[in-house]
C-alpha positions as CSV (number, residue, x, y, z in Angstrom):
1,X,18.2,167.0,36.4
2,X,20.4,168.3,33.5
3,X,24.6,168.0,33.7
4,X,24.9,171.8,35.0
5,X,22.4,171.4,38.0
6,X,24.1,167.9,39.0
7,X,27.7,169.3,39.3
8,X,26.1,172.5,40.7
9,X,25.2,170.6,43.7
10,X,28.3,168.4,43.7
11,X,30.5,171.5,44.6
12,X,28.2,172.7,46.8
13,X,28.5,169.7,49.0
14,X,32.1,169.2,48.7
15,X,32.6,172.9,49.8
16,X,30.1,172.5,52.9
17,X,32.4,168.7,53.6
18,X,35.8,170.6,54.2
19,X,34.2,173.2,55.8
20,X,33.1,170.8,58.4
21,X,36.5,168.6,58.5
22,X,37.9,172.3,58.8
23,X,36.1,173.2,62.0
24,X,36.4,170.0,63.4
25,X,40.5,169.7,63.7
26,X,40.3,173.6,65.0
27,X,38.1,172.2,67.4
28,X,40.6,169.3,68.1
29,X,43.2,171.4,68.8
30,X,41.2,174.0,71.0
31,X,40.6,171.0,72.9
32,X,43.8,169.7,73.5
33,X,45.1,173.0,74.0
34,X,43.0,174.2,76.7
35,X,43.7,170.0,78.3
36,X,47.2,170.6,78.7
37,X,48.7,173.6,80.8
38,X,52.2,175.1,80.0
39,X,53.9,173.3,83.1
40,X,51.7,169.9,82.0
41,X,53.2,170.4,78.3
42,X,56.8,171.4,79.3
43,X,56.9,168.1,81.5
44,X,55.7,165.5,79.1
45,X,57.6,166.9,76.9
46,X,60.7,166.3,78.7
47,X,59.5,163.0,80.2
48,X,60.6,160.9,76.6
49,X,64.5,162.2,77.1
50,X,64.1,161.3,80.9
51,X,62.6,157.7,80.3
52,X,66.1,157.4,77.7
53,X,68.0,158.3,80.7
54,X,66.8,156.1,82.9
55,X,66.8,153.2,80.8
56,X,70.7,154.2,80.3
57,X,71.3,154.5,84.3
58,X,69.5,150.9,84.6
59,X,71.7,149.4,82.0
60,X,74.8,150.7,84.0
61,X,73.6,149.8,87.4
62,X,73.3,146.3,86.2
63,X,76.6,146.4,84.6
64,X,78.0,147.3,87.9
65,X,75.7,144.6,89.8
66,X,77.5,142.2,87.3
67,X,81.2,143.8,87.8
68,X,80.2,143.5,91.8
69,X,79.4,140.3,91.9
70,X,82.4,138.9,89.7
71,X,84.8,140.9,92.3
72,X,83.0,139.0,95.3
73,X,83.2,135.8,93.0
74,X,87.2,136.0,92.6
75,X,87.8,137.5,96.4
76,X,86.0,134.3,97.5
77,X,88.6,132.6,95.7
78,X,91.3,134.8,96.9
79,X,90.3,134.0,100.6
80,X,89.7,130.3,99.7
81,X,93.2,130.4,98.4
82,X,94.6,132.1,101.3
83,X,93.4,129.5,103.6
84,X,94.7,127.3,101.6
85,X,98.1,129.0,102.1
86,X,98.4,129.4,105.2
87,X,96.7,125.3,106.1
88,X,100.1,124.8,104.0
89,X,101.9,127.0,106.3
90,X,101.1,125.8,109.4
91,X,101.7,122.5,108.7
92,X,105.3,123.4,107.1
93,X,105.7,125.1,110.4
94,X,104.9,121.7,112.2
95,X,106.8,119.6,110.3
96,X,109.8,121.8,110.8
97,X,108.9,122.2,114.9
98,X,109.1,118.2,115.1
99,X,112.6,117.7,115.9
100,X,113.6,113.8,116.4
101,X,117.9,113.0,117.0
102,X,119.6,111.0,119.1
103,X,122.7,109.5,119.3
104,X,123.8,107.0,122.3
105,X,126.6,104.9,123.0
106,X,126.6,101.4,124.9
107,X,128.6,102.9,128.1
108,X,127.7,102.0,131.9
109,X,131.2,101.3,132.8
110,X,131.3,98.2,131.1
111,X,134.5,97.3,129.2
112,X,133.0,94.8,127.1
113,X,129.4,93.3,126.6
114,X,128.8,89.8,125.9
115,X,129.5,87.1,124.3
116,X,125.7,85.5,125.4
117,X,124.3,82.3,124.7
118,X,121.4,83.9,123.1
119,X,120.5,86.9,120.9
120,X,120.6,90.0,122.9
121,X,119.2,93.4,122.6
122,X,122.2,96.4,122.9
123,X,120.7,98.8,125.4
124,X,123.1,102.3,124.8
125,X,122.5,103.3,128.2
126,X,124.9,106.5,127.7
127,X,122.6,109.0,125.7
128,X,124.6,112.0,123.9
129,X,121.6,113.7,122.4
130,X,117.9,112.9,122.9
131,X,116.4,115.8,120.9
132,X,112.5,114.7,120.7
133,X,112.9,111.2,123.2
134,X,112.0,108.8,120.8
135,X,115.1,107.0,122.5
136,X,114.8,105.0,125.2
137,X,118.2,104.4,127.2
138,X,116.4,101.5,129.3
139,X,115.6,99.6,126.5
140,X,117.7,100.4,124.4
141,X,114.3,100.9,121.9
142,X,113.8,103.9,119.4
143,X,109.9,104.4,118.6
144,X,109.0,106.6,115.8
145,X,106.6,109.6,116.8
146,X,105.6,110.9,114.0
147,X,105.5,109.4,110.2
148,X,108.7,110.0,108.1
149,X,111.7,108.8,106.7
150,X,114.8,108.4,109.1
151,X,118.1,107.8,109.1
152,X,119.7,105.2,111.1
153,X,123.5,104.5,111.9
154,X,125.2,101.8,114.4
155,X,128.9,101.0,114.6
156,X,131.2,98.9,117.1
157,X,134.3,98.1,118.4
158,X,135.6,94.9,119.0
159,X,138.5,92.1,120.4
160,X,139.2,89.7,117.2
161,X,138.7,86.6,119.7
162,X,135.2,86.6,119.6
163,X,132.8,87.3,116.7
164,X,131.0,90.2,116.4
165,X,127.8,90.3,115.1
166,X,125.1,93.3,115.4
167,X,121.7,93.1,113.7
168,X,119.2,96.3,112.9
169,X,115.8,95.4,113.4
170,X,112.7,96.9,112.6
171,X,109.7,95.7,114.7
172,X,110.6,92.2,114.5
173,X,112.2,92.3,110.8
174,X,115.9,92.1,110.4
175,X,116.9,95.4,108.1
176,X,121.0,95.7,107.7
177,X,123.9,93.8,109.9
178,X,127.5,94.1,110.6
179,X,130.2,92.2,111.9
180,X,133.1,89.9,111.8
181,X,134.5,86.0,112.7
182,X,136.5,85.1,114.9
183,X,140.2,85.5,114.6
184,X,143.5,85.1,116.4
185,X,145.6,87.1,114.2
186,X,143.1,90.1,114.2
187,X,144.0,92.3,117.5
188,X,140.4,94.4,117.0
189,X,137.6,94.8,114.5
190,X,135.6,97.9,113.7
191,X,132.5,97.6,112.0
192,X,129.6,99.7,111.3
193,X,126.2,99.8,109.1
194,X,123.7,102.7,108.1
195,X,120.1,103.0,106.5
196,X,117.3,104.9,105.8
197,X,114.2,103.7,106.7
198,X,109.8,105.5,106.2
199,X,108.1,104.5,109.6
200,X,105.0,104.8,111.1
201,X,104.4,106.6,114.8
202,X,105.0,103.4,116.9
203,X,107.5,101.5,114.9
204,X,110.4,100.1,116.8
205,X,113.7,100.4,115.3
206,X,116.8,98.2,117.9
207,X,119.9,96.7,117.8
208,X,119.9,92.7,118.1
209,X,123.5,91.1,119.1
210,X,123.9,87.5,118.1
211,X,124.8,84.7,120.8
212,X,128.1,84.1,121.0
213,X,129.0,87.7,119.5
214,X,130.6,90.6,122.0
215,X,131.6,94.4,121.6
216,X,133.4,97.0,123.8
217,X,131.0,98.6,125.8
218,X,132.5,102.1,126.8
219,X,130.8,105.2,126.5
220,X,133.1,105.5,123.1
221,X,133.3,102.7,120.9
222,X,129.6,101.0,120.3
223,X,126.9,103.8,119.4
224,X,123.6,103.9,118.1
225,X,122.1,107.0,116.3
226,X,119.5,108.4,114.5
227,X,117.5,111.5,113.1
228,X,114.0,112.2,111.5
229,X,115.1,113.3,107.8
230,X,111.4,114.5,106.6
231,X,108.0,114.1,107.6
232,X,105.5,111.9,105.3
C-alpha cells in the first residue's frame, strides 16, 4: 500500500470516529432529556440552594440549643442563689425574733440578806423584765437558750459593818467579783461588776455571796441583769 492509499483510509476512519462520538452525546442528551420532566428539572434544580438553607437553619437552631441551655445553666444558679438568700434571711429573721433580757433585784421585803456562814447563792426574787425567761426568780439561776454572747451586770448596796462580797459564776467557774471589808468608819458601800460572756444553750450564769458577806435586800439596791447581745 503506497503513502496516498494509507492516509486515504486514515481520514476516512477518523471522519467515521467523530461521527460516532457525535451521535452518541446527541443520544446522551435525548436520553436525559426525555428522563427528566420540567417540574422534575425545576426541583432538583432548586434542591442544592435548599440543602444550603437548611444546613444554615441547623447551624442556628444549634446555636440557640446552646444559648438555651446556658440561660437554664445561669437561672439554676440564680435560683440556687436565691435560696441561698433567703436560708440567710430566715435565719437573720430568727436571730432577731430571739429576744433574751432580764433585769431583777434581790427584793422580798427583806432589808438586808445575810451575812451566812457559808457561800450563798443571791436569788433576785423581784423580776423587773423577763423578756425570753431565761431567768429564774426561784433560783435565782439564768440559763442560756440559745448560743451567743451576753452581757452580764450585778451591783449592791451595803452597811460598812460587814463585808461584802458577790461572786459571778459561770456553771461552776468563778468569772468577775465585787466587794468591800469591813469597816467602822464606812456608813455604806456600793459596789458593782459587769462582763460579757459566749455561752452555750444550758449554761448557767449566778450570783455566789461569800460567808460572812451581807447586802441590802430591797427591791432597789442589789440587782442582777442581763441581755443576749448576738447570736453565734
Amino acid at each position: 500500500m503506497n503513502f496516498n492509499v494509507l492516509m486515504t483510509v486514515l481520514l476516512f476512519s477518523d471522519l467515521i470516529l467523530a461521527q460516532d462520538v457525535s451521535n452518541a452525546a446527541e443520544a446522551e442528551i435525548s436520553i436525559e432529556t426525555q428522563s427528566c420532566n420540567p417540574d422534575m428539572c425545576d426541583l432538583l434544580r432548586e434542591f442544592g440552594p435548599m440543602t444550603e438553607k437548611l444546613r444554615a437553619v441547623e447551624t442556628r437552631l444549634k446555636d440557640s440549643e446552646t444559648r438555651l441551655k446556658d440561660s437554664e445553666t445561669r437561672l439554676r444558679d440564680s435560683e440556687t442563689r436565691l435560696r441561698d438568700s433567703e436560708t440567710q434571711i430566715l435565719e437573720l429573721r430568727s436571730k432577731e425574733s430571739t429576744k433574751v433580757i432580764f433585769s431583777a433585784a434581790t427584793g422580798g421585803g427583806l432589808n438586808n440578806i445575810g451575812p451566812f456562814n457559808t457561800s450563798t447563792t443571791l436569788i433576785y426574787r423581784t423580776v423587773i423584765s423577763n423578756i425570753g425567761n431565761a431567768y429564774s426568780p426561784s433560783t435565782g439561776i439564768f440559763v442560756a437558750p440559745v448560743a451567743g454572747v451576753y452581757y452580764f451586770t450585778f451591783f449592791y448596796h451595803a452597811g460598812g459593818t460587814n463585808q461584802a462580797n458577790l461572786n459571778l459564776y459561770k456553771d461552776n467557774k468563778l468569772i468577775v467579783w465585787t466587794g468591800d471589808v469591813k469597816s467602822t468608819s464606812d456608813q455604806t458601800d456600793n459596789g458593782g461588776n459587769a462582763v460579757f460572756l459566749q455561752l452555750q444553750p444550758g449554761d448557767q450564769v449566778y450570783v455566789r455571796m461569800d460567808a460572812n458577806s451581807w447586802v441590802w435586800g430591797t427591791d432597789t439596791h442589789t440587782t442582777f441583769s442581763g441581755f443576749l447581745v448576738t447570736q453565734m
